[in-house]
VOGUKE-553998 format. One record per residue (C-alpha): y, x, z. Coordinates in nm, 3 decimals, padded with zeros to 5 digits, always signed. Each point is the difference from the previous one (the first is absolute). Layout:
N
{r {Y X Z}} ...
***
This chain:
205
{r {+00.000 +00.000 +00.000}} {r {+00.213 +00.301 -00.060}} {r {+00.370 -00.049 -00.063}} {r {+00.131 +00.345 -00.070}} {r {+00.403 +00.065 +00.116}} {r {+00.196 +00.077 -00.317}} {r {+00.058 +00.370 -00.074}} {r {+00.208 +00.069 -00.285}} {r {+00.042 -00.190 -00.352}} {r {-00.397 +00.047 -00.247}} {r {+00.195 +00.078 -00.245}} {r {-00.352 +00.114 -00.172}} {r {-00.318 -00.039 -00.009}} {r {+00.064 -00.404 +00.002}} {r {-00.249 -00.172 -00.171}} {r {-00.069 -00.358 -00.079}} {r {-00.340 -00.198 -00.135}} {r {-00.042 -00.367 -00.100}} {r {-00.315 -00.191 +00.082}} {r {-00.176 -00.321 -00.067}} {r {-00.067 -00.223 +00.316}} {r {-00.082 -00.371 +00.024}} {r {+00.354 -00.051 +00.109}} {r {+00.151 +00.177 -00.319}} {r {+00.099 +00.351 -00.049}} {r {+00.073 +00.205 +00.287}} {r {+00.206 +00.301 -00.059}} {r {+00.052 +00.267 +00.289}} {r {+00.253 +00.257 +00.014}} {r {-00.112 +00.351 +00.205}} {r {+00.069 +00.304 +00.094}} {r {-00.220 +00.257 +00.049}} {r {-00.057 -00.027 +00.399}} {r {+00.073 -00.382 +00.001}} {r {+00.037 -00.288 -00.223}} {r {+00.367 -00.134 -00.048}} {r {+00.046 -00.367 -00.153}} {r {-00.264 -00.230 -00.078}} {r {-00.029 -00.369 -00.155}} {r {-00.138 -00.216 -00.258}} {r {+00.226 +00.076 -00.331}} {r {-00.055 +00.285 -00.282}} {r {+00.337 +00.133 +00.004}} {r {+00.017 +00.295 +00.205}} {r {+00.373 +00.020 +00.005}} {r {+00.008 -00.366 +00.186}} {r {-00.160 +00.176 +00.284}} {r {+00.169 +00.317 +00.023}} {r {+00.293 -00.197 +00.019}} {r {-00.128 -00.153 +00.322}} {r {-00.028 +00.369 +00.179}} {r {+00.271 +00.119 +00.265}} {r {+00.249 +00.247 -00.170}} {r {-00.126 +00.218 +00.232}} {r {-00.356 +00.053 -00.206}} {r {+00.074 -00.166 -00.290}} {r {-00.134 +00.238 -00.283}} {r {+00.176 +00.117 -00.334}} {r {-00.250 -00.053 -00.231}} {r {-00.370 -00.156 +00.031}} {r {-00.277 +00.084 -00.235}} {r {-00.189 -00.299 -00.094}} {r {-00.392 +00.081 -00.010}} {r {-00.303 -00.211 -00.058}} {r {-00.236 +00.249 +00.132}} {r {+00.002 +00.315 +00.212}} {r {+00.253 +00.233 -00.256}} {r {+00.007 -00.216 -00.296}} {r {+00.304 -00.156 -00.095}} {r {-00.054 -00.332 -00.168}} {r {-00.037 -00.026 -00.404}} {r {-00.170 +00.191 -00.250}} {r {+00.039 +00.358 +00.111}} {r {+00.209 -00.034 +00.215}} {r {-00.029 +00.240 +00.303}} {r {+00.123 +00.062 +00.325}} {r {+00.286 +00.277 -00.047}} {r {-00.156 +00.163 +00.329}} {r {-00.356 -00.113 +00.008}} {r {-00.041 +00.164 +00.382}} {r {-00.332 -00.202 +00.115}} {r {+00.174 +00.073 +00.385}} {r {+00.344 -00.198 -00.190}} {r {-00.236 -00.353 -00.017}} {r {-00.209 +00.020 +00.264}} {r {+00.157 -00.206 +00.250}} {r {+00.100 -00.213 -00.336}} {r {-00.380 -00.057 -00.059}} {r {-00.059 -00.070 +00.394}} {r {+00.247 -00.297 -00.021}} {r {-00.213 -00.122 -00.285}} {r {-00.291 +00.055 +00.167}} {r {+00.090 -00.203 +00.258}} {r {+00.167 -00.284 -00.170}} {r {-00.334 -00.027 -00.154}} {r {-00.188 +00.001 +00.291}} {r {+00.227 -00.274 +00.160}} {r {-00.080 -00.231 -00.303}} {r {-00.367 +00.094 +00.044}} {r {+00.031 -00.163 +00.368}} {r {+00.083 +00.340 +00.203}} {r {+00.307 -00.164 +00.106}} {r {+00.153 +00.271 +00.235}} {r {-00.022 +00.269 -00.257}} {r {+00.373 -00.006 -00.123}} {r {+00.074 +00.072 +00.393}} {r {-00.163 +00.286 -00.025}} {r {+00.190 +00.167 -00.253}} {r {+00.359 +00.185 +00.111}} {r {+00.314 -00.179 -00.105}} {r {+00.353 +00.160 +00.022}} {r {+00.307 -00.223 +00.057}} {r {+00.307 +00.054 +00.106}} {r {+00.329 -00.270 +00.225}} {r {+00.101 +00.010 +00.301}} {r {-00.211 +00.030 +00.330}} {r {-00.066 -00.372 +00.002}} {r {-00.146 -00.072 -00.325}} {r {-00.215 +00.300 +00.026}} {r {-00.141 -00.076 +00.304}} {r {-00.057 -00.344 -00.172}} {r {-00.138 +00.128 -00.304}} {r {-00.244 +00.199 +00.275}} {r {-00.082 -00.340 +00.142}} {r {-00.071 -00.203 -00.300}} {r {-00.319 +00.253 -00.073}} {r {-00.108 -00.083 +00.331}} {r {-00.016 -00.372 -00.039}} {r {-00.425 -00.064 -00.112}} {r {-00.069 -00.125 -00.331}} {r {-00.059 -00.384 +00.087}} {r {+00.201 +00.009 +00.294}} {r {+00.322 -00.045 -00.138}} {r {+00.360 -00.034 +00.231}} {r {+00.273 -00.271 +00.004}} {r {+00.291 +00.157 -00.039}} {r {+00.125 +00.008 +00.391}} {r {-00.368 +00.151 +00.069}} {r {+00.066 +00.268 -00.235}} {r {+00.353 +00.121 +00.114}} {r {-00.176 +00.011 +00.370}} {r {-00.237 +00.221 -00.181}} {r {+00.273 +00.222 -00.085}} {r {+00.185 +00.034 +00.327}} {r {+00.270 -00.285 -00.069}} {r {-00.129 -00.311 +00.115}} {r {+00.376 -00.186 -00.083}} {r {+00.027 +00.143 -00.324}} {r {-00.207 -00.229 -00.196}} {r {+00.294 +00.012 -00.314}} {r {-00.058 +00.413 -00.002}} {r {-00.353 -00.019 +00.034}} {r {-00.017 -00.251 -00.289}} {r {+00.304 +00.218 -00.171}} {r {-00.288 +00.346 -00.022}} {r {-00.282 -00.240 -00.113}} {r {+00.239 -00.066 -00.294}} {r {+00.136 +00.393 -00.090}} {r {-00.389 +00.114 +00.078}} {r {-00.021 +00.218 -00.364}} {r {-00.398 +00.048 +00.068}} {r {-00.172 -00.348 -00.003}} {r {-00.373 +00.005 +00.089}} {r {+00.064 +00.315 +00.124}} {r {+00.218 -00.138 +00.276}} {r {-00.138 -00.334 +00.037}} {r {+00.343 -00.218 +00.003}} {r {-00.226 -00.266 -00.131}} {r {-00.133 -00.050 +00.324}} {r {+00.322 -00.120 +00.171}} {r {+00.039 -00.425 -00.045}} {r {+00.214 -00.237 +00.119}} {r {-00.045 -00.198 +00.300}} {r {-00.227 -00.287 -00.027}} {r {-00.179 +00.273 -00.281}} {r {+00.205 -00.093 -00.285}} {r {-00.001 +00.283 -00.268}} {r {+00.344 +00.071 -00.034}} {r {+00.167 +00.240 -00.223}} {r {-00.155 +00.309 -00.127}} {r {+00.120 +00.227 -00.312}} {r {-00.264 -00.081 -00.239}} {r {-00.019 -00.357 +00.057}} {r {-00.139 -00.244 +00.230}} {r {-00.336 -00.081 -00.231}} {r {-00.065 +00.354 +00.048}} {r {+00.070 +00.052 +00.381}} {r {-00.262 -00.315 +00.019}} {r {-00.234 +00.147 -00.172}} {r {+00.011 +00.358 +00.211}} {r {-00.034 -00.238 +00.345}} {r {-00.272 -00.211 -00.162}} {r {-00.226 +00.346 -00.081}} {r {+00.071 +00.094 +00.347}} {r {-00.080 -00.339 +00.179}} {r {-00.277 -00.274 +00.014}} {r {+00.289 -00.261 -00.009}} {r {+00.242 -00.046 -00.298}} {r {+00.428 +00.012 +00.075}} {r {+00.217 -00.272 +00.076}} {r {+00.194 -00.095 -00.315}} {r {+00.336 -00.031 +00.025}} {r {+00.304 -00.038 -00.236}} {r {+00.254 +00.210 +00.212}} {r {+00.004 +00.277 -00.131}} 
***
């Protein structure tokens, strides 16, 4: 459940991979000691603008396998096997999640970087159990804050890493949904994998 404290900008080595899950494709964004932006779109660039200043890379080499760049040909510019392999962990374990291993992404190190609070809550959101999810004023108690529901609910929204950091896992009170950056059909579908019961369905989004 590692969540590595920024050190200075990956300004290289930054590598990015698109895969097919039953969701839709899932893109991830890494460095090479910890994976950076996550979520369910093929454009790289849409995550990368997610990231903190802070660690937010220059450029990102788009591979679809461990130093091959996608297209006919194309290649890696620095095809480093040690430059993808946390790259090909994050795969590994988005894979394995889908395959019913449902703590695997929490097993992989994320780096993000905010203020003390919404690290600590990022920390707490990869502590919350797959099927166990949080209402909202649960969740900032898990973080340290239990009267500030609105911030807690404010670093569910800016989390760049989904699955990763499980923001999915934080509902509303009476277990409505709620909001969640790649839609509320999806966020259902994450809680229904992880639970014998399905979601609440709500229109307030």
């Amino acid at each position: 459940m590692s969540m590595r404290t920024p050190q200075q900008p990956p300004t290289d080595n930054v590598r990015s991979r698109t895969v097919p899950t039953p969701d839709g494709p899932f893109t991830i964004v890494a460095g090479p000691h910890a994976v950076l932006a996550s979520g369910w779109t093929t454009d790289p660039g849409q995550l990368v603008e997610l990231i903190h200043p802070s660690l937010r890379p220059q450029t990102v080499v788009e591979t679809s396998k461990a130093g091959e760049a996608p297209g006919t040909g194309a290649t890696d510019p620095s095809p480093d096997p040690g430059q993808t392999e946390m790259l090909d962990r994050a795969v590994r374990a988005v894979a394995a999640y889908y395959a019913g291993d449902l703590a695997a992404p929490a097993r992989v190190p994320v780096e993000q970087a905010s203020g003390p609070f919404r690290e600590a809550a990022w920390r707490a959101l990869r502590l919350i159990a797959p099927g166990h999810p949080l209402s909202y004023a649960e969740f900032a108690a898990a973080a340290g804050r239990p009267t500030a529901i609105r911030a807690a609910a404010s670093a569910c929204a800016k989390n760049a890493a989904a699955l990763f950091v499980p923001c999915h896992r934080v509902l509303r009170t009476g277990g409505q949904v709620g909001q969640f950056r790649w839609g509320p059909e999806l966020k259902r579908s994450l809680l229904t994998r992880e639970a014998d019961t399905p979601m609440t369905k709500d229109d307030g989004l």
